[in-house]
PAZA-454892 format. One record per residue: x, y, z of N, C-alpha, C in turn; residue in three letters. Coordinates in steps of 0.02 Angstrom, whole numbers, padded with zeros to 5 digits, always signed. Layout:
N
XYZXYZXYZALA ...
% end
This chain:
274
+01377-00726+00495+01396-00656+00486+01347-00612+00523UNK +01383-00570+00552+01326-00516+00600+01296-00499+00565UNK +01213-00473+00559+01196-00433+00497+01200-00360+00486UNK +01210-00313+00552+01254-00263+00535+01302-00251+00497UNK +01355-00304+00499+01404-00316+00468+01400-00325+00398UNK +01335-00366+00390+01330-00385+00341+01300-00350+00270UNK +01252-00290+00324+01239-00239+00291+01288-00205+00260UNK +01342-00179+00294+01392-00141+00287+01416-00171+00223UNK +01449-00235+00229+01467-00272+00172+01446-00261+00103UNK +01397-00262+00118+01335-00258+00068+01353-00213+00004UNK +01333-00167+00051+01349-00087+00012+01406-00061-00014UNK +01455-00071+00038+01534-00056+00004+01532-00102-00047UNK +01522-00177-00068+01510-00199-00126+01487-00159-00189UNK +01405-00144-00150+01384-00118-00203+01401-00063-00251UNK +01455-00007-00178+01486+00052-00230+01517+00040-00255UNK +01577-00029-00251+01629-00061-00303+01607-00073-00368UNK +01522-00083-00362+01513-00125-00432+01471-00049-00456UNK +01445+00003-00425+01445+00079-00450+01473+00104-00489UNK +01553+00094-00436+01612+00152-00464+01640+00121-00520UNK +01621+00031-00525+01654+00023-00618+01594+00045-00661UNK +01549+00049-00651+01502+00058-00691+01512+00135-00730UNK +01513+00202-00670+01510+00263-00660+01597+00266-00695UNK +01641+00232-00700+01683+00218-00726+01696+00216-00787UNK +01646+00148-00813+01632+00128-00891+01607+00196-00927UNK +01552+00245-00885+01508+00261-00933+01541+00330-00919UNK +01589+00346-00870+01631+00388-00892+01550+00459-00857UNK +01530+00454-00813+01482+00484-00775+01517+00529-00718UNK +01500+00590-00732+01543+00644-00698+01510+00652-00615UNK +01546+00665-00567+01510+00693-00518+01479+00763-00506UNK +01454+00791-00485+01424+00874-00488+01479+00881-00440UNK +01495+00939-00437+01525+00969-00377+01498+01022-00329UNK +01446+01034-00328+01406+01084-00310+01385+01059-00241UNK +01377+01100-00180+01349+01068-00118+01280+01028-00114UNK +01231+01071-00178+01185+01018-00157+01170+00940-00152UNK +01224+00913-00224+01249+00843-00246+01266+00809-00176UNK +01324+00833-00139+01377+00823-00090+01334+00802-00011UNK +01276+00857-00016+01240+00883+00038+01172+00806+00040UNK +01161+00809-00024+01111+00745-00050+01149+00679-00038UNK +01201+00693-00056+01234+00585-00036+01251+00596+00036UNK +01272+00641+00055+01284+00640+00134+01210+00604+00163UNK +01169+00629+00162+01087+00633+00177+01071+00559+00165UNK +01093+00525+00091+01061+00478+00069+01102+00424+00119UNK +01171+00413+00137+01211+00397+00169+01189+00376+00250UNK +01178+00438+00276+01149+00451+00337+01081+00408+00341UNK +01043+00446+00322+00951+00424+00323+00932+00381+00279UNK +00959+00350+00216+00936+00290+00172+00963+00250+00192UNK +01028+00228+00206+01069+00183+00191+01092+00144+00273UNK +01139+00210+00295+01134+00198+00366+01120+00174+00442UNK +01083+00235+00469+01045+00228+00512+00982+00191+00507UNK +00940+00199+00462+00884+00149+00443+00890+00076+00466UNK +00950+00070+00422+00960-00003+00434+00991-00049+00481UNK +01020+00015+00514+01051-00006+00590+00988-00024+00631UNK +00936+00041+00623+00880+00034+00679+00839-00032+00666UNK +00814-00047+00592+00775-00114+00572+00814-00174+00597UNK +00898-00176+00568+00905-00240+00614+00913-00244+00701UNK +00914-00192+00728+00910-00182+00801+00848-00213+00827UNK +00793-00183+00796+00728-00189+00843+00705-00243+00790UNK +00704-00264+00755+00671-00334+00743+00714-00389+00783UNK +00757-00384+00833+00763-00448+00852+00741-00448+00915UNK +00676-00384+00938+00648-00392+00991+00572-00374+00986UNK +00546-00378+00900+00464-00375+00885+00475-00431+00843UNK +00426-00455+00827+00405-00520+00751+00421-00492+00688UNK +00438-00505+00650+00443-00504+00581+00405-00448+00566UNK +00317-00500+00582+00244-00469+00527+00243-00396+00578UNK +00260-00384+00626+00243-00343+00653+00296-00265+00616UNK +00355-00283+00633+00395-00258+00584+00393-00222+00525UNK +00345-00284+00469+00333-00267+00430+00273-00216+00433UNK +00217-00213+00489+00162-00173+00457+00171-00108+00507UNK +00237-00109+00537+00266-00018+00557+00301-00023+00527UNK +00323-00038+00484+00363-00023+00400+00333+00014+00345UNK +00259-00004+00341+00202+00006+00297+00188+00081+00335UNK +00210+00126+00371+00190+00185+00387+00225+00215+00335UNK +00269+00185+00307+00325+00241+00287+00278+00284+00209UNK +00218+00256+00169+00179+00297+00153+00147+00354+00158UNK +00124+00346+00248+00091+00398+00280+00156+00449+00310UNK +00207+00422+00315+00265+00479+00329+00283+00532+00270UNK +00295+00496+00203+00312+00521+00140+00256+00591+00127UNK +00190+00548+00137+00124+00600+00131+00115+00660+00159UNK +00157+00655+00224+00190+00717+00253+00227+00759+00255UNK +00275+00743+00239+00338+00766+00209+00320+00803+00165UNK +00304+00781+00101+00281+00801+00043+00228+00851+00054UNK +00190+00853+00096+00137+00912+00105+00183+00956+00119UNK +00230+00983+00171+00278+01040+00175+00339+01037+00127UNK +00369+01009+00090+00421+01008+00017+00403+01003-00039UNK +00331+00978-00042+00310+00945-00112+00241+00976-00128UNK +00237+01054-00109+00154+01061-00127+00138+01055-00183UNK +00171+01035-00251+00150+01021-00315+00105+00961-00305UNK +00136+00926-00275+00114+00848-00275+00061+00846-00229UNK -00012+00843-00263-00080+00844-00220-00103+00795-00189UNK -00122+00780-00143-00155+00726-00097-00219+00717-00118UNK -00236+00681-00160-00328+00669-00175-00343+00630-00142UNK -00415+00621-00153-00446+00539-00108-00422+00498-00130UNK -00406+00464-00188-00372+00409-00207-00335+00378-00195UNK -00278+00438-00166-00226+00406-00152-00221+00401-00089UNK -00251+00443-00048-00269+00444+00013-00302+00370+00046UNK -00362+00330-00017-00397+00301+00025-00367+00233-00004UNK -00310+00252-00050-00259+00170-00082-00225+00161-00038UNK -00188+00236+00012-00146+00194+00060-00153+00168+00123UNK -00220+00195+00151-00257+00178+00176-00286+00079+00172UNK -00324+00089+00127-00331+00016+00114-00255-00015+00109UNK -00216-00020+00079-00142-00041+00058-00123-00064+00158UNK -00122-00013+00203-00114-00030+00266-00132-00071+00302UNK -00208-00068+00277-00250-00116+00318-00227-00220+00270UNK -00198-00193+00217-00193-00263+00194-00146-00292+00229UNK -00066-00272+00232-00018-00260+00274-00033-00295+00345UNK -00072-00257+00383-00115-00277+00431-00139-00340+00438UNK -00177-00359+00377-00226-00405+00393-00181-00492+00373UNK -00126-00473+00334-00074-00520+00338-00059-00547+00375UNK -00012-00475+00435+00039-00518+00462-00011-00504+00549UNK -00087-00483+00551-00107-00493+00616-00104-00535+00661UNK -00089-00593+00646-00080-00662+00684-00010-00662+00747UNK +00043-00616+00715+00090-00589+00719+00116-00554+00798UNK +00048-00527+00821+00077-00472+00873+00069-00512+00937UNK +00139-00504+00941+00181-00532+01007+00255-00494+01034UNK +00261-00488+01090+00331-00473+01098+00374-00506+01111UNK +00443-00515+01105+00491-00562+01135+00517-00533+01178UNK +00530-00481+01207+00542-00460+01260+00522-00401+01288UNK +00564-00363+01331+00556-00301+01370+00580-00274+01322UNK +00604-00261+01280+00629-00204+01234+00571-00193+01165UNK +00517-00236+01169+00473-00224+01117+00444-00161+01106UNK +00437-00127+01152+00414-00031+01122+00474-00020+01090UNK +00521-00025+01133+00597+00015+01102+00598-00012+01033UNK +00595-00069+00992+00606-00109+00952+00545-00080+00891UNK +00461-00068+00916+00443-00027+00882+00459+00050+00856UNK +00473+00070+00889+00506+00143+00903+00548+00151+00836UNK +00608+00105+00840+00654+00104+00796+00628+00102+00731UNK +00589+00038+00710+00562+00014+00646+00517+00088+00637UNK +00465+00119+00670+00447+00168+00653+00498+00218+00616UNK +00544+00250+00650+00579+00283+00650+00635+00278+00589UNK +00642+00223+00575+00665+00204+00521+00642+00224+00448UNK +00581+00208+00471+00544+00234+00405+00511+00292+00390UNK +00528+00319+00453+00515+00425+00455+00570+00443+00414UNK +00620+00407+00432+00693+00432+00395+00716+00444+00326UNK +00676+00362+00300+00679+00341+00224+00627+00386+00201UNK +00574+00405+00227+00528+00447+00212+00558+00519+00175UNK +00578+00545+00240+00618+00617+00235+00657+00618+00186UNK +00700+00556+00187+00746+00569+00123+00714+00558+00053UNK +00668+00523+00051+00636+00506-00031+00622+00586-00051UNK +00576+00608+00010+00550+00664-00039+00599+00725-00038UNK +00650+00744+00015+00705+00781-00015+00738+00755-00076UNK +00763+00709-00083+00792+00692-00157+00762+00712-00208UNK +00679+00696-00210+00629+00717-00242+00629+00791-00272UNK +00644+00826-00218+00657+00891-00214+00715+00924-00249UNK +00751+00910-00224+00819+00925-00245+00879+00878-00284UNK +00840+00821-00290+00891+00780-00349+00881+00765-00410UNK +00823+00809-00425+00831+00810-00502+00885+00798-00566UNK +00941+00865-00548+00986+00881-00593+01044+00821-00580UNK +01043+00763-00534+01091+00736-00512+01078+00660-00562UNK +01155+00624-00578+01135+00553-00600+01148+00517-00533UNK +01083+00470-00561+01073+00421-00480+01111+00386-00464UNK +01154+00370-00492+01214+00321-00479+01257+00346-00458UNK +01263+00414-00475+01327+00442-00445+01317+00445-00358UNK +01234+00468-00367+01221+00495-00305+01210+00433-00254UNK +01188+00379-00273+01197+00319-00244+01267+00298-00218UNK +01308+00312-00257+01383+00288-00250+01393+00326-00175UNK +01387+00384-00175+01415+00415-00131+01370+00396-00072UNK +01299+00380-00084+01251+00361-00022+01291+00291-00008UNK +01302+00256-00026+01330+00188-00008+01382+00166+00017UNK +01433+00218+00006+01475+00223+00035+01489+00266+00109UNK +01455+00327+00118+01428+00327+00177+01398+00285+00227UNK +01363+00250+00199+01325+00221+00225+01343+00158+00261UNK +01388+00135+00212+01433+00062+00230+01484+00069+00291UNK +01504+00129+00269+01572+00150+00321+01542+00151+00389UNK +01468+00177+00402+01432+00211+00450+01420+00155+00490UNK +01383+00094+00435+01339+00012+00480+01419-00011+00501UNK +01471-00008+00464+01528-00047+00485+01558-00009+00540UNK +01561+00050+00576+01576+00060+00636+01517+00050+00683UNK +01469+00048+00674+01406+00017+00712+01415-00044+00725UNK +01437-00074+00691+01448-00156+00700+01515-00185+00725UNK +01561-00124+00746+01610-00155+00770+01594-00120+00831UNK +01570-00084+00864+01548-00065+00901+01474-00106+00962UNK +01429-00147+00919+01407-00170+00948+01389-00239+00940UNK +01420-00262+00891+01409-00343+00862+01483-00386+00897UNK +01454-00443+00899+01519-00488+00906+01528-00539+00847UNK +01605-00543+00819+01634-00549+00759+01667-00609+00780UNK +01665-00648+00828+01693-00712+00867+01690-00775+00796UNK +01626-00778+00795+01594-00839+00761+01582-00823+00654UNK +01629-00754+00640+01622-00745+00577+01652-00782+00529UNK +01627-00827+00484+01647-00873+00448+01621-00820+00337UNK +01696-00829+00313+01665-00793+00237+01655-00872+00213UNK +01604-00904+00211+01609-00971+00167+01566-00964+00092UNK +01551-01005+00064+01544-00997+00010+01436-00964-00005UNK +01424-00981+00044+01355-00942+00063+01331-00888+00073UNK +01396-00867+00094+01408-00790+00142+01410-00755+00081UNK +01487-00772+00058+01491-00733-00009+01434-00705-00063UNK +01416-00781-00105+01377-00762-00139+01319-00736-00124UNK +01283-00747-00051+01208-00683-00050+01262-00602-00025UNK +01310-00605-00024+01340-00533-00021+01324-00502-00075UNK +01354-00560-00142+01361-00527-00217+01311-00527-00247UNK +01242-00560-00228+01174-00561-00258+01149-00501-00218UNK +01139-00494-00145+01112-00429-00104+01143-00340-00140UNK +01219-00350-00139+01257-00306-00180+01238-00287-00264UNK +01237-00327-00282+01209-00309-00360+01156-00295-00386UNK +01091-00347-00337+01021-00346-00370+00998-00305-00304UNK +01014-00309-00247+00957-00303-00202+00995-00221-00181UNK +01048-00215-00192+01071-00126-00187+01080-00109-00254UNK +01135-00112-00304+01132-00047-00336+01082-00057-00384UNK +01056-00139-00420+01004-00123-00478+00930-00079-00439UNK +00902-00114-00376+00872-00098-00335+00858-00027-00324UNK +00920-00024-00289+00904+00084-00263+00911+00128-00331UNK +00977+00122-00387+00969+00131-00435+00899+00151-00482UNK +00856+00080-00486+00794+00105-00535+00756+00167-00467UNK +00745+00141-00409+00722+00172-00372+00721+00240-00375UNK +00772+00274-00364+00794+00342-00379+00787+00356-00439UNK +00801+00318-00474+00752+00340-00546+00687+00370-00562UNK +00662+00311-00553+00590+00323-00540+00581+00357-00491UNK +00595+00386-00470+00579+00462-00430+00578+00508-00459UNK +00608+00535-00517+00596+00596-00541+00542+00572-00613UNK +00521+00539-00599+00468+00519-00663+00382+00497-00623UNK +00412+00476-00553+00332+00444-00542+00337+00489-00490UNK +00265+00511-00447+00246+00569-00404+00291+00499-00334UNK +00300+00547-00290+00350+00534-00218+00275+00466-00181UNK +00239+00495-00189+00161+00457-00150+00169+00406-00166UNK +00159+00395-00245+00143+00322-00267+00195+00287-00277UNK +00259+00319-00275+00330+00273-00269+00322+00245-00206UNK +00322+00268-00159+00305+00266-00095+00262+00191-00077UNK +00231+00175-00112+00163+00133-00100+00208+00037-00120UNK +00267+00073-00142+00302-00002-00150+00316-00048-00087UNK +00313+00000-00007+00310-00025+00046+00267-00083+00054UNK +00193-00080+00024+00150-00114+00027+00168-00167+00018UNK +00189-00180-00062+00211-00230-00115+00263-00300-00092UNK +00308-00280-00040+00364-00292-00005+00349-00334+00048UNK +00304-00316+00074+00261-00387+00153+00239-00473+00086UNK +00207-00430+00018+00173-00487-00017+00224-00553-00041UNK +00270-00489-00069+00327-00542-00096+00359-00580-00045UNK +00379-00556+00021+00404-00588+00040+00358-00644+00088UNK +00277-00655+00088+00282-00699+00101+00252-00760+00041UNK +00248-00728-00023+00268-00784-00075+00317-00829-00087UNK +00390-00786-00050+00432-00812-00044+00463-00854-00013UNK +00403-00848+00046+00417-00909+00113+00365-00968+00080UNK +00347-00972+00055+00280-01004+00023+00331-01054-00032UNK +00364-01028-00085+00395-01054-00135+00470-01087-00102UNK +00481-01054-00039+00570-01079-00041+00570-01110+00032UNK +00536-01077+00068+00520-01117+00149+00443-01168+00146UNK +00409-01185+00116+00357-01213+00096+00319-01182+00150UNK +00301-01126+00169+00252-01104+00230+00188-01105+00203UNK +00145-01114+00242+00070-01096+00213+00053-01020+00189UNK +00010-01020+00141-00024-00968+00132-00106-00974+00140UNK -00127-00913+00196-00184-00949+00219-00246-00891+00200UNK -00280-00917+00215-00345-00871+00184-00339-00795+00194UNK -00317-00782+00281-00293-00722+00309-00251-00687+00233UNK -00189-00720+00246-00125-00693+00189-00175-00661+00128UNK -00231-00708+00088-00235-00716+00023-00274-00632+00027UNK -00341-00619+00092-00357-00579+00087-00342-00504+00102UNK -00286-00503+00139-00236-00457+00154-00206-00436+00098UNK -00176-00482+00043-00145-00458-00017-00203-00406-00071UNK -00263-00461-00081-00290-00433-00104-00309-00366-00099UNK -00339-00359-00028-00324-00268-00013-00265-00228-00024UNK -00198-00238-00018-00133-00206-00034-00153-00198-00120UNK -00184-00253-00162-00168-00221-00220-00234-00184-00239UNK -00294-00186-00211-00322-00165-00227-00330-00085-00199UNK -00281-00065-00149-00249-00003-00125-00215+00043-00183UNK -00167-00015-00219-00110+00018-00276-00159+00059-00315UNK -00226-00004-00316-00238+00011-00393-00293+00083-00378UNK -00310+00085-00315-00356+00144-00319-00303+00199-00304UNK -00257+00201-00271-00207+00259-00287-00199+00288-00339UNK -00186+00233-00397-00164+00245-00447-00209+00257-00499UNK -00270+00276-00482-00359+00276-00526-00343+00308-00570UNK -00329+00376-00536-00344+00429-00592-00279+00423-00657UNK -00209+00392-00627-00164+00377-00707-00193+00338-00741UNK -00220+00283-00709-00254+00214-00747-00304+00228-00790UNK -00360+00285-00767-00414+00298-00799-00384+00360-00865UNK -00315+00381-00851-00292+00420-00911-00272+00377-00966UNK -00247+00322-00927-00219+00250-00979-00255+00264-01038UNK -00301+00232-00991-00372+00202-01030-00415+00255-01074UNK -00398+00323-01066-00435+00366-01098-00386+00384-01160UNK -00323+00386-01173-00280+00400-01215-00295+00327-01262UNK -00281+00273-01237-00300+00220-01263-00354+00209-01314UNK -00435+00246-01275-00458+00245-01311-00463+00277-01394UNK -00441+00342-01345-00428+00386-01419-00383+00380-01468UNK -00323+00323-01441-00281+00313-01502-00339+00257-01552UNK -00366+00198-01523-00417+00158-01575-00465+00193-01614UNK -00500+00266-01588-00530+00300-01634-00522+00333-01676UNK -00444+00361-01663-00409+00380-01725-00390+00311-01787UNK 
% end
């Protein structure tokens, strides 16, 4: 299956298993432009184009490389949010978590940088750009999707979005060799259920509860798992490099996250002294 295609797939799935949901629970749409104006957006710049550009240019950079101009998308958010989000303050903490968090990223997949061809700037370009996009849109939603339920607003991002990769993909994929066998299917209906709507779902959730920065910092999290995952299901090594690279990514989270942690811990205390 092309993976444009497959993207596309993906998502129109996922609004199927949305719209029964948004169905069941009997979840109204807003009608107001900003709702309309927000799934257009989420459609476009989440769903979309993003993912057109990531599978484009990773099949002319490496993976790890991929992954650690993926890991900008922190330092894009941080921007954004300085002109939409002046509530939301930039301290050292978080400043020097994503910072470190980068360099872990880095120190992973450094082994990594190679090109496969003449299109390797172009191929960076994209993956950058990709994640300027997802950027822009986190913290507008942030902004302006408060009053909205995320599912609704997902529905409508996904469906944009699907319609969008699926004329991209008939447009530049070849569909010669497409087989639906029984493989295909089911990572459709596992990618569709867990990896889009439970996925973007909590995501957008947790946006109007956790600050745009430190949602943001899940980029990090995302290089680790997946190469635990090559580790547990492809038996790849995990090598000293990997072990100490991770360690910095979490030890990034956790200084981002100092000053909630050290509130934890201070409420905490005061509930035992009561």
């Amino acid at each position: 299956m092309p993976p444009i295609l497959g993207a596309s797939l993906r998502f129109l799935l996922a609004s199927l298993f949305l719209l029964g949901i948004i169905e069941f629970r009997k979840i109204q749409f807003a009608r107001d432009r900003v709702f309309w104006n927000l799934g257009l957006l989420m459609g476009l710049s989440s769903f979309g184009i993003p993912l057109a550009l990531v599978y484009w240019g990773t099949q002319f950079i490496p993976t790890g490389l991929a992954s650690i101009l993926f890991a900008t998308h922190p330092f894009a958010v941080v921007l954004f949010s300085y002109f939409l989000l002046p509530r939301e303050k930039l301290n050292r903490a978080k400043l020097g978590g994503i910072i470190l968090g980068f360099v872990g990223v880095y120190v992973i997949f450094a082994s990594e940088f190679s090109f496969q061809s003449t299109f390797g700037v172009e191929g960076m370009i994209a993956i950058i750009l990709s994640s300027a996009l997802q950027a822009f849109t986190l913290v507008t939603v942030k902004k302006y999707g408060g009053p909205y339920n995320t599912m609704s607003l997902n529905y409508v991002g996904m469906v944009i979005g699907g319609v969008l990769l699926a004329g991209v993909s008939l447009l530049m994929e070849n569909h010669a060799g497409l087989v639906f066998n029984q493989g295909a299917i089911l990572s459709l209906i596992y990618l569709a259920l867990f990896g889009s709507v439970v996925t973007f779902v909590t995501y957008f959730w947790l946006l109007k509860h956790v600050e745009v920065v430190l949602l943001s910092l899940t980029a990090f999290v995302t290089p680790i798992i997946a190469v635990l995952a090559g580790v547990i299901v492809f038996q790849e090594s995990f090598t000293t490099q990997m072990m100490a690279g991770s360690a910095l990514v979490l030890l990034g989270i956790i200084v981002a996250n100092s000053d909630d942690l050290a509130g934890v811990v201070k409420r905490g205390k005061a509930v035992l002294w009561e």
